[in-house]
N, C-alpha and C positions, 0 to 999 in steps of 0.2 A: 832684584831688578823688576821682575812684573809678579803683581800679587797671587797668590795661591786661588785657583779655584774646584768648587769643588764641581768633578766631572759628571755627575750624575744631573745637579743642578742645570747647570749647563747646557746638557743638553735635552733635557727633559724644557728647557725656557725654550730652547733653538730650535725644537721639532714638534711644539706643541700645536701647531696650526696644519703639520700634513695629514692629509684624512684618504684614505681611499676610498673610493666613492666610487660606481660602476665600471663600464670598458674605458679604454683608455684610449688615446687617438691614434692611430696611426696612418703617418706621413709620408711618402714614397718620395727618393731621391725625384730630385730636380732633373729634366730633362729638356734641350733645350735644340730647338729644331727652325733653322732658318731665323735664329733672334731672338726668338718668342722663346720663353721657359716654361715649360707642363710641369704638374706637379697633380697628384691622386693625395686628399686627405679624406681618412675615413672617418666621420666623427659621430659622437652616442649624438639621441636626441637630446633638443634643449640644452645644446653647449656652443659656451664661446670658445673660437680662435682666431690667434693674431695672426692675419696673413702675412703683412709686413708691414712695415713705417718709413718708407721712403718719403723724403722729402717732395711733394709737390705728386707724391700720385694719387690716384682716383680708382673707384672701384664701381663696378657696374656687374648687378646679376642678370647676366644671359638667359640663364632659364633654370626653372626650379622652384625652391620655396625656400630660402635663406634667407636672411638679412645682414646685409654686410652694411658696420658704419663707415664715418667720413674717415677716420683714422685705422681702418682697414680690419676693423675686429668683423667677423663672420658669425653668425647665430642660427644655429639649425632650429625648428619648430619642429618637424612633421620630416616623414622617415622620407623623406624627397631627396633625391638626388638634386645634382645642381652645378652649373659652371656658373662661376665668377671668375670675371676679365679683371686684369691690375692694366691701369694704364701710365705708364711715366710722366715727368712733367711737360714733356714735348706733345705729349697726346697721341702718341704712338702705343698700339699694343704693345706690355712688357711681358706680360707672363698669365695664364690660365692655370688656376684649380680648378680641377671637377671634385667635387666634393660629395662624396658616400654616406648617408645616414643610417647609419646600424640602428 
């Protein structure tokens, strides 16, 4: 029924691009106060994260030295802290990271 493969091959093809590479990020549960949703990410310098992909939101840095684009990915430079605002598509605040630069 399904052709034999061999397991080593396999997965040696399937995992050949994970690399560990410095700290790793960590992300504090969601917490969500009057509406609005907090959330703490700590991330290494000089790294991208996806805050989210909500249809129709918007993202604005409050303060700090990040760069966050139009599709909500966040870019640390410099060991700066930082809050970035999500805003929904109504233009209401949806949710705040403060975000940590180790």
């Amino acid at each position: 029924m399904f052709p034999a493969l061999n397991a080593s091959a396999a997965a040696s093809s399937t995992y050949s691009h994970i690399q560990s590479v410095g700290p790793s990020p960590v992300i504090t549960p969601i917490v969500e106060v009057n509406g609005v949703y907090y959330r703490t990410a700590t991330l290494p310098r000089n790294y991208s994260y996806a805050l989210s992909n909500y249809p129709g939101d918007t993202y604005k840095v409050a303060s700090g030295n990040v760069t966050v684009s139009a599709s909500g990915v966040v870019t640390t430079t410099t060991a700066t802290n930082a809050r970035v605002e999500i805003y929904g598509g109504n233009g209401k605040l949806r949710m705040v990271y403060t975000v940590k630069v180790s």
